[in-house]
N, C-alpha and C positions, 0 to 999 in steps of 0.2 A: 925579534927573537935572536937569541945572542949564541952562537954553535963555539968551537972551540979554536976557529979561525977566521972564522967572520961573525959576522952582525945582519938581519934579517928584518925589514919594517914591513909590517901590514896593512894597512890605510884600508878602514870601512867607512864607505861614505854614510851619508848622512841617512840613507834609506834605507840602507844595511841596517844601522844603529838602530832606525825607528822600528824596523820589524824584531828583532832580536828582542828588543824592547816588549815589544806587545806580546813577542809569544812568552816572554817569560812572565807577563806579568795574569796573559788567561790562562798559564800556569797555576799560578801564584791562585785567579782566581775560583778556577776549578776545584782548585786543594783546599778552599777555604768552605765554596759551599757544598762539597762532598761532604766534609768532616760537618759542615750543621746540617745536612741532612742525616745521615747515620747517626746525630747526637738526637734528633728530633726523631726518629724513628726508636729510638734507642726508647727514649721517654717516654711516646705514646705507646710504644710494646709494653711496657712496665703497666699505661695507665689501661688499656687493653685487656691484660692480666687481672689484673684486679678488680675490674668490670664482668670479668666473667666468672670471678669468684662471688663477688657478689650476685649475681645472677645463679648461676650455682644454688649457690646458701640460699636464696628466694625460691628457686623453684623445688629444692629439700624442703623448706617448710612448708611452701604448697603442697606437696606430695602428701606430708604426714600428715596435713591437714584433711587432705581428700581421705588418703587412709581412715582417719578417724572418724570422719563424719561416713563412708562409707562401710565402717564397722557397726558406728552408732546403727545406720540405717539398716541393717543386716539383724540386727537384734530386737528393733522394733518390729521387722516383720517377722520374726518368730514368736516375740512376742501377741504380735497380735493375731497371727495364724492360733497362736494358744487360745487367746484369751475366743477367738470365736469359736474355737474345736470346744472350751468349755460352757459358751453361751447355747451354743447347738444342744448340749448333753441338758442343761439346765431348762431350756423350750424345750426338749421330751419330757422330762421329768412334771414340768410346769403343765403341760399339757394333759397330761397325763392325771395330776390334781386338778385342772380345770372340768377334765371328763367325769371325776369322781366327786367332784361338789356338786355339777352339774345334777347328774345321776343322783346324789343325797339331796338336793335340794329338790329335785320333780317326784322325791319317793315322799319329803315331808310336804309338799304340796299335795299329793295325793291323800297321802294318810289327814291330813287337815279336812281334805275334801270329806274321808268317809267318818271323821268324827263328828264333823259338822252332818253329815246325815243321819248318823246316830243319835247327836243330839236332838235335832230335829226329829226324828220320830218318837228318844226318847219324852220328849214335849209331847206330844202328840197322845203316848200309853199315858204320862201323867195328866194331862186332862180327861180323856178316859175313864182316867181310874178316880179323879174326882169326879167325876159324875155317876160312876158309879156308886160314889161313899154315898155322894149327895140323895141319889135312890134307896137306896138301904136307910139311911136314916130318915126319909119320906117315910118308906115301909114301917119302920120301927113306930115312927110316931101315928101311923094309922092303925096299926094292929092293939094298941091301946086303947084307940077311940072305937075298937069291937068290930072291926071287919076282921079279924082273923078268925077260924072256923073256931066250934061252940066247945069242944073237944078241951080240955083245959090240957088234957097230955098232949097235944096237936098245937097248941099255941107256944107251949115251953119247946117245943122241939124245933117251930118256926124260927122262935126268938132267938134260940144254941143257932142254927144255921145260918140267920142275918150277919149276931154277932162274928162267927167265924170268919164268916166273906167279909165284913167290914174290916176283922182284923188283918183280913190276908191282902187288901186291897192295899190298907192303910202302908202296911208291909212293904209292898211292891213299889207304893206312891214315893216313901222314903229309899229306896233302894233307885228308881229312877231319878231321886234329887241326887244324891251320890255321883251316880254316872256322870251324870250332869255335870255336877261339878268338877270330877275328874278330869272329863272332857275337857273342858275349859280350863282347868290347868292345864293337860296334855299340849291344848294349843297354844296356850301362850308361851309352854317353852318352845313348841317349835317354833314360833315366830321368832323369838329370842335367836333359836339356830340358825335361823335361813337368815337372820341380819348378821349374827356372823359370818356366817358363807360368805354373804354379796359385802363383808367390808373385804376379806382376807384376798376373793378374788379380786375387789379393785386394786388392793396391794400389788398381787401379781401385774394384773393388767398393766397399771403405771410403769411399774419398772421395767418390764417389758418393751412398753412403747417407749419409754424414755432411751434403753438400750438400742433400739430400734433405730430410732432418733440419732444417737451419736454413730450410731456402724454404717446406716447407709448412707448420709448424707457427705459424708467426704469420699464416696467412690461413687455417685452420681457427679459431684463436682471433677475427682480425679479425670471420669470417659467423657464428661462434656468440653472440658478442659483439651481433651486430646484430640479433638473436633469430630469425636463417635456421635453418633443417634441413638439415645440409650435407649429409647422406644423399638427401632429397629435392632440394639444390639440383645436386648433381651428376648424378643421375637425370636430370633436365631439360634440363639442359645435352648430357650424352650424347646426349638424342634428340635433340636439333637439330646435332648434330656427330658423325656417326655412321659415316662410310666410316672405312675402316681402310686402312692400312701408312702404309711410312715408320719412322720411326726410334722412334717409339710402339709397335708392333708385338710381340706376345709372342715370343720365342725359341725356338725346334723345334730343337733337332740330330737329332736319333734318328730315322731311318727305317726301322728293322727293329719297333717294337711294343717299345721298348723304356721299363721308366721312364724319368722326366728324372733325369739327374743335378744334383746338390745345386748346382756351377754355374749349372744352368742356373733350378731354382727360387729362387736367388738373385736370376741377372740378371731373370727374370719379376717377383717382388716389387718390384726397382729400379725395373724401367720399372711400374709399377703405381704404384708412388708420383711418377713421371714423369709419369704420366697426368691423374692426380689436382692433382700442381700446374698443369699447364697446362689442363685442365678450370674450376680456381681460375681462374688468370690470364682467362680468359673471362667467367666469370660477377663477376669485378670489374669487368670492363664495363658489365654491363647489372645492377649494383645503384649506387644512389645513393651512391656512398661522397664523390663528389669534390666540392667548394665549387661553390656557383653562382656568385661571384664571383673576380674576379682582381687586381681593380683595391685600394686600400684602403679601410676598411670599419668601420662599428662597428656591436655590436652593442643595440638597441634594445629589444628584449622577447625575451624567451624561451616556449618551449613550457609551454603548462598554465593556469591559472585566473587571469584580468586584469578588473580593473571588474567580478567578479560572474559575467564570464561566462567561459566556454573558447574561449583561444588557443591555435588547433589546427595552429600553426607557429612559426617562426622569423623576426626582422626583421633583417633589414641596411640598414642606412642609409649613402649613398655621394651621391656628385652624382648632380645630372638627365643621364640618357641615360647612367650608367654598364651596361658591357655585360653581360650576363648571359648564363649559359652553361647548357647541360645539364648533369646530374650522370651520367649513365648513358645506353647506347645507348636509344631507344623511339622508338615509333612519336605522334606531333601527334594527341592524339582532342579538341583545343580550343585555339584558335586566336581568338581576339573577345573581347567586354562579356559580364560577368557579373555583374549587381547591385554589390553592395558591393565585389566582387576587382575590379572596374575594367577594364582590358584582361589578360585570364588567358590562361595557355598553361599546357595540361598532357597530360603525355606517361605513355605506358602504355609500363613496362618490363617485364621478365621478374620470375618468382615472384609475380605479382599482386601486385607495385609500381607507385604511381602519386605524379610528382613534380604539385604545382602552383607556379608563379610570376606572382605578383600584383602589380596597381597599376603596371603598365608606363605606358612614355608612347609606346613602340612595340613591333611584332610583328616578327620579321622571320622566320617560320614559319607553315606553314600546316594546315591539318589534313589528316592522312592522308599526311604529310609525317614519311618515315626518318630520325630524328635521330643523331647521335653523339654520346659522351661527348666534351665540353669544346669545341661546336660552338656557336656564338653562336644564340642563338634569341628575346631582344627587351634592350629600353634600360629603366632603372629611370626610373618616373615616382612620379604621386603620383595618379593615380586611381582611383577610386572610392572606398569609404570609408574615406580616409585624412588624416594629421592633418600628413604631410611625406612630401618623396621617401622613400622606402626600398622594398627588397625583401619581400614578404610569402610566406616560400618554407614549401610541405606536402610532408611523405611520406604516403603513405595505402598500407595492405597492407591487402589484402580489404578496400576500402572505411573500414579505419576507421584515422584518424589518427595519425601515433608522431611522437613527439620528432625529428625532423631528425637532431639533434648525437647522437646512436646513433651512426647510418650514421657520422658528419663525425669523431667521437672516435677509432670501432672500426678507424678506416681511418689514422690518425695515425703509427701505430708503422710500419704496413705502407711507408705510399706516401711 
């Protein structure tokens, strides 16, 4: 080092040298894999981004998806709430013409009966009355051969009196062939009627049972599906719905102790399967079949084993204060703060079902409080122990936990 009057020498030795060395050079190498680490981080942030746009864009068109098939399915069961409110109105009416062919058909069997008595006795006058020609013309032909008294004016006056009775027999004889035959026309068109009767009610009958046929058979499938006893569920339901008439009503014509006719245990099996659907149509009510959402929705965990432990529901994730609904009619036995569920509501329905919905951010239900299917009952929040808004929705039968999407699946086809 060279100053402005002298000259200055430094001497590093050789392990000076070495280290000066190495720290510049884990210098040198520090700066090189910082800079490829923030270049690789740089990159995969980019590929990161646009992994989550695409996931984005995939769960939008899952959304609109659900949207739509959940619109779809909102239509079909208005639809078909319709189409049974008019099959209901069409079994009164039907009913109603089964009673009144019924009724025409035992009045033209009757009436057959008292022509056919008619006829039968008018048989009866005309034999009668030919035996009496047959007499009279006996008489005629002996009062010739001189048994009529000796009186010649006493014979003509016998003979005017025969003639007359023979004429007025004769008379009568032809006025009972007439009947006769009237009669016999009379009956042959009633048979003619009462085969129309018994085709127009097999008409009905058929379509009936045919309709019958397609309405009960996918909500017998729907509640066996959802592991109900439809024997038992219909039991239940009966007792709570138990006065009778009206257009439900079994069918009687017979008031003499007579069997029923095949008619008539037809129409009883009909309205039996009538029964039975509309019995259904009720206890769809009060079982959870319907979404507790309406708004759109995705879905975030499913029913069964999560982190080690049991998840003993369903998640819907939607915005803050999206509204939530009942699944089925029950009665509010919780309403408030329940540890980990956060603000819970859970309603006791029928068959010993019990829905719960968790994590609200409000109530708007109280306990002891008569809910209805598809009646708003609180806002999705994110309280208690939860990691974001969504819905944390339970079924519980006898106390103990099932799958949600049972009920949510079994009810797809039907509603």
């Amino acid at each position: 080092m060279r100053s402005e009057t002298d000259t200055r020498f430094i001497r590093l030795r050789p392990t000076t040298q070495l280290m000066a060395f190495a720290g510049s050079a884990t210098i040198v190498a520090w700066a090189i894999i910082a800079s490829a680490i923030l270049l690789m981080d740089s990159i995969g942030s980019g590929n990161f981004r646009e992994q989550a746009k695409r996931d984005q864009q995939t769960y939008l068109q899952r959304l609109n998806a659900l949207s739509y098939e959940r619109d779809m399915r909102t239509d079909e069961a208005l639809a078909a709430q319709k189409r049974f409110n008019t099959a209901l109105a069409q079994v009164s009416v039907m009913q109603e013409q089964l009673l009144q062919s019924e009724t025409r058909r035992r009045e033209l069997e009757t009436g057959i009966e008292v022509i056919q008595a008619t006829l039968r006795k008018t048989m009866k006058e005309r034999e009668t009355a030919r035996e009496e020609a047959e007499q009279l013309h006996a008489a005629l032909d002996g009062s010739g051969g001189g048994s009529l008294p000796a009186a010649h004016g006493g014979s003509d006056a016998t003979v005017d009196l025969l003639a007359e009775a023979l004429a007025t027999t004769a008379a009568e004889r032809d006025q009972v062939v007439a009947d006769a035959q009237d009669a016999l026309v009379r009956a042959d068109e009633m048979q003619a009627e009462i085969r129309l009767l018994e085709e127009k009610n097999d008409r009905i009958f058929r379509q009936l049972e045919e309709a019958m046929t397609i309405s009960v058979k996918p909500l017998d499938k729907m509640f066996k599906q959802a592991g109900l006893n439809t024997d038992s569920l219909l039991k239940t339901v009966r007792r709570g719905y138990s006065g009778q008439g009206g257009p439900m009503a079994p069918l009687s014509f017979s008031t003499r102790g007579e069997d029923p006719s095949a008619d008539t245990l037809r129409a009883n099996r009909l309205l039996n399967q009538m029964d039975k659907l509309n019995v259904y149509r009720i206890a769809a009510q009060k079982a959870p079949f319907a979404m507790p959402l309406k708004s759109a929705f995705r879905f975030t965990s499913g029913f069964g084993p999560r982190w080690g432990r049991m998840h003993s529901g369903t998640d819907f994730a939607a915005a803050h204060g999206t509204p939530i609904y009942a699944t089925a009619d029950g009665v509010v036995t919780h309403a408030g703060w329940s540890s980990g569920y956060g603000k819970l509501v859970k309603i006791q329905h029928e068959f010993g079902i019990e829905t719960r919905y968790a994590h609200n951010s409000k109530l708007f239900v109280k306990v002891g409080q008569r809910v209805s299917r598809g009646q708003k009952i609180s806002a999705m929040g994110n309280t208690g122990r939860s990691t974001g808004t969504h819905l944390h929705y339970e079924v519980r039968v006898g106390g103990r936990a099932v799958n949600p999407m049972i009920y949510i699946k079994a009810a797809n086809n039907v509603f």
